[in-house]
C-alpha positions in Angstrom: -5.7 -23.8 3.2 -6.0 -27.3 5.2 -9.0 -28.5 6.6 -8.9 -27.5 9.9 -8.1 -24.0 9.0 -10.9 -23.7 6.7 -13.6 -24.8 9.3 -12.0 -22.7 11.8 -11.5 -19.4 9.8 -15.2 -19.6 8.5 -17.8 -17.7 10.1 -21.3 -15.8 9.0 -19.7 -12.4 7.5 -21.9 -9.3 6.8 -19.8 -7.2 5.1 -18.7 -7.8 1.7 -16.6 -5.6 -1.2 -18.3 -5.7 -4.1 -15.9 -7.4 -6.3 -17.6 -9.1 -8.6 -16.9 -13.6 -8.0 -16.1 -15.9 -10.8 -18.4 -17.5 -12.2 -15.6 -20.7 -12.6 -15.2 -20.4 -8.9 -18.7 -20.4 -7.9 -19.0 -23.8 -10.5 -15.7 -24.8 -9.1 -17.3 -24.7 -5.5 -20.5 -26.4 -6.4 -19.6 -29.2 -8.5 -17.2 -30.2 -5.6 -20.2 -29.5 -3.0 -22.0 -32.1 -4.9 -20.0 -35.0 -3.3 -21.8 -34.2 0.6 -23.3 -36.8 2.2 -26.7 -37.6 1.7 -28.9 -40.6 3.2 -29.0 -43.3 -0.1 -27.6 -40.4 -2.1 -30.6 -38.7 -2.8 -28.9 -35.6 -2.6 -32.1 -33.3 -1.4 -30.5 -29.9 -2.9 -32.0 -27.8 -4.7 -29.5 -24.4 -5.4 -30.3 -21.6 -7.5 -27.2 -19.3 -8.0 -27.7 -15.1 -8.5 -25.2 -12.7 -9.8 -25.5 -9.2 -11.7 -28.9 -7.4 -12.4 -30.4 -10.2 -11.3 -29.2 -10.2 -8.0 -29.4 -6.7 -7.8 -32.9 -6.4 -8.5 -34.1 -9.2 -6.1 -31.9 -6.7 -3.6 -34.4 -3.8 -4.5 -37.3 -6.0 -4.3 -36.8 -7.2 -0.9 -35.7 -4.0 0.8 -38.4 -2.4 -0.6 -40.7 -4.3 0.6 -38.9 -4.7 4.4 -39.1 -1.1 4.5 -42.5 -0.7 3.5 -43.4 -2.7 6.4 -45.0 -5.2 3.9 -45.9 -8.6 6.5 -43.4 -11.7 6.3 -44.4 -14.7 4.4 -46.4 -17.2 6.3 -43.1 -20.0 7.5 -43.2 -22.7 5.5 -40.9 -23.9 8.7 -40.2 -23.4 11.9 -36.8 -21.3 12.3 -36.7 -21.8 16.3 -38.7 -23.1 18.9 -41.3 -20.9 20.6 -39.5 -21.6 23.8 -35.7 -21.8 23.5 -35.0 -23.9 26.9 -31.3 -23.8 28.3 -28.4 -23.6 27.1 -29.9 -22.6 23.4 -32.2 -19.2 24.6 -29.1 -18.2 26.6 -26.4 -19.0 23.4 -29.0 -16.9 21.2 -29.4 -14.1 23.4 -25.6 -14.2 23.5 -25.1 -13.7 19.7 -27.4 -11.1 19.9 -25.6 -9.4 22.6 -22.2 -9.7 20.5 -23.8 -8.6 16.8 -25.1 -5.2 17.6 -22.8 -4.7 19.9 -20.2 -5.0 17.8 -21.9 -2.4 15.2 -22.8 0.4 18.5 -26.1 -0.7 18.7 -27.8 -0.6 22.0 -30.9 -2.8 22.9 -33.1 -0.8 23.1 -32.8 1.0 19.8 -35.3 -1.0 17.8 -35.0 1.3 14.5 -31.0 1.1 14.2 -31.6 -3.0 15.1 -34.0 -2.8 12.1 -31.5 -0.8 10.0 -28.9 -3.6 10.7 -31.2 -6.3 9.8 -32.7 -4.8 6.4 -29.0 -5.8 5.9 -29.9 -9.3 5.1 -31.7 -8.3 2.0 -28.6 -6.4 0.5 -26.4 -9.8 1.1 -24.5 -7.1 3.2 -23.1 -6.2 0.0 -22.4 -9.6 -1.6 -22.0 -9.8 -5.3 -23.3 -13.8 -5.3 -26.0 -15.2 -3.5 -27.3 -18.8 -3.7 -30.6 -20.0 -2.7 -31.1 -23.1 -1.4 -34.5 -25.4 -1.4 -35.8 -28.6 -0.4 -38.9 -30.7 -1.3 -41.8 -30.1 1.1 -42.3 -33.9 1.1 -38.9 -35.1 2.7 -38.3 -35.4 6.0 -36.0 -34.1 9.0 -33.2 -36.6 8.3 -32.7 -34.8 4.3 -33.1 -31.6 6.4 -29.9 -32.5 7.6 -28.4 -33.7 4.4 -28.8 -29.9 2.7 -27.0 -28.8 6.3 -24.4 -30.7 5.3 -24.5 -29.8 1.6 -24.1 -26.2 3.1 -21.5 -26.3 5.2 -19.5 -28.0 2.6 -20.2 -24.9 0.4 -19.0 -22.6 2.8 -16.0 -24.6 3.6 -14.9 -24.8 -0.3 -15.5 -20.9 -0.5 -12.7 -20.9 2.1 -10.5 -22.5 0.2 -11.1 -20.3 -2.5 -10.5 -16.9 -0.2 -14.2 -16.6 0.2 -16.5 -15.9 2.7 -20.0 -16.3 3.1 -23.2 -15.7 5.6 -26.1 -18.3 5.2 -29.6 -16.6 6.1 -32.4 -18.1 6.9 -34.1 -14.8 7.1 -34.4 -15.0 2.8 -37.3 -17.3 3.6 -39.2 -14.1 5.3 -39.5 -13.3 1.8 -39.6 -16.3 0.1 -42.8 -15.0 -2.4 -40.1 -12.1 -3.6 -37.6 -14.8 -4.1 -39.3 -17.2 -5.9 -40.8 -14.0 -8.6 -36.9 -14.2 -9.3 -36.0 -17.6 -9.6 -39.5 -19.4 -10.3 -38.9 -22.5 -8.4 -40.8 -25.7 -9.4 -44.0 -26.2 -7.4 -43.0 -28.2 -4.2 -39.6 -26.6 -3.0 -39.3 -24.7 0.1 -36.8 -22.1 0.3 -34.5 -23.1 3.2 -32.3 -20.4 3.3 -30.1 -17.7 1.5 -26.6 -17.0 1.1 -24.5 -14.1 0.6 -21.1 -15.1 -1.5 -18.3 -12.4 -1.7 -14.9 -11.3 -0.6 -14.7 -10.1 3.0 -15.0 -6.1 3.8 -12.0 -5.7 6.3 -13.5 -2.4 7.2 -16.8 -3.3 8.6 -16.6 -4.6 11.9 -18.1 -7.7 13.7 -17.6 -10.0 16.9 -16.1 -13.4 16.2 -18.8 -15.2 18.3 -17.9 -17.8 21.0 -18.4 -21.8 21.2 -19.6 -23.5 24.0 -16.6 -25.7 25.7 -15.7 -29.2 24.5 -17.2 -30.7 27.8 -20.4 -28.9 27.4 -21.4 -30.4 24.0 -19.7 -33.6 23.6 -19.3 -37.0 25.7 -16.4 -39.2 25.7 -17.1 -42.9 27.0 -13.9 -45.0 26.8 -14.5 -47.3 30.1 
C-alpha cells in the first residue's frame, strides 16, 4: 500500500471483528511511529497499549459507568469551542447528520443516539486500543506534534490491513482509564484509540471533505 492510498483509504471505523492483533504488528507500528515530527525532537508522546483482559475489563468499566449515568470527568481540555463559527459548526453538524444516519438513527431519538455512542467505550469491538497522553505543562505547538504522532499511527496501521478510530471521548472517562493504566502524575489523556480489523458488516458513511479551494491558498504571482 503506497502513501497516497494509505491516507486516502483511512478513515475513523466503528466496527471491528474481534480478531485478536499481533502484538509484532502493534510494536512494528509504533517503533516506526516514533520517527514523527516533533518540534527539537522532544517527542511529547506518551502511549499506553491495551489488549486481552485488560482491555476487556477497562470496556466493562467504562460502560458501566456511561450507563449508570455516572457524570463525565471534569475536561482537562477543551474538545471544541463553545461556539463553533462557520464553516466548522456546519462541517460538524454534517458528520453528525451522516453517522447516525448511516446506522437509522433519527435526530430526535436521543436513547438510540446514546446507544450508538456507549459504542466508544466498547472500541466498537476493537481487540487493541492505545491511549495516548501528553504533559500538562507543554504547550499548543507539542499539542500538534502528538497529532502528528497519531496520524502517523493510523497511517502505518494501513499499511498493515488495519484500521483504526481515534476518540477523544476516552478522556470523558479519563479517572476509569487511568485505574487501568496508572499514568505518572502530570499526563493528560488526550485521546483513545480503537485498533482492529474492519467489520465489513456494519455500516457507516464515508464522510465528505471540504473542496481544495475552500481550505487551501495558492499564491504563485
Amino acid at each position: 500500500m503506497d502513501v497516497y492510498e494509505a491516507v486516502t483509504s483511512r478513515r475513523s471505523v466503528r466496527g471491528f471483528k474481534d480478531k485478536p492483533v499481533a502484538r509484532e504488528i502493534l510494536e512494528r507500528v509504533l517503533s516506526a511511529a516514533a520517527w514523527s515530527p516533533s518540534g527539537s525532537n522532544i517527542q511529547p508522546w506518551n502511549t499506553y497499549v491495551m489488549t486481552g483482559a485488560s482491555l476487556a475489563e477497562l470496556k466493562t468499566s467504562a460502560i458501566e459507568r456511561v450507563a449508570h449515568g455516572d457524570p463525565w470527568d471534569k475536561r482537562q481540555y477543551e474538545m471544541y469551542p463553545a461556539a463553533l463559527k462557520p464553516p466548522y459548526g456546519e462541517r460538524r453538524s454534517a458528520f453528525g447528520k451522516e453517522r447516525y444516519g448511516a446506522l437509522g438513527i433519527a435526530r430526535e431519538d436521543w436513547e438510540a443516539r446514546q446507544r450508538a455512542a456507549i459504542a466508544n467505550w466498547n472500541c466498537f469491538g476493537a481487540p487493541a486500543a492505545l491511549f495516548c497522553y501528553i504533559d500538562r505543562d507543554l504547550g499548543p505547538p507539542q499539542w500538534a506534534d502528538v497529532g502528528m504522532y497519531l496520524q502517523t499511527v493510523m497511517l502505518l496501521l494501513r499499511a498493515e490491513g488495519l484500521h483504526s478510530c481515534p476518540q477523544m471521548a476516552w478522556s470523558q472517562v479519563r479517572e476509569t482509564v487511568a485505574e487501568a493504566l496508572s499514568p505518572p502524575d502530570g499526563l493528560i489523556l488526550f485521546c483513545g484509540m480503537s485498533i482492529g480489523y474492519e467489520d465489513p458488516a456494519v455500516s457507516f458513511a464515508r464522510t465528505g471533505r471540504a473542496p481544495l479551494a475552500e481550505t487551501v491558498t495558492f499564491v504563485d504571482e
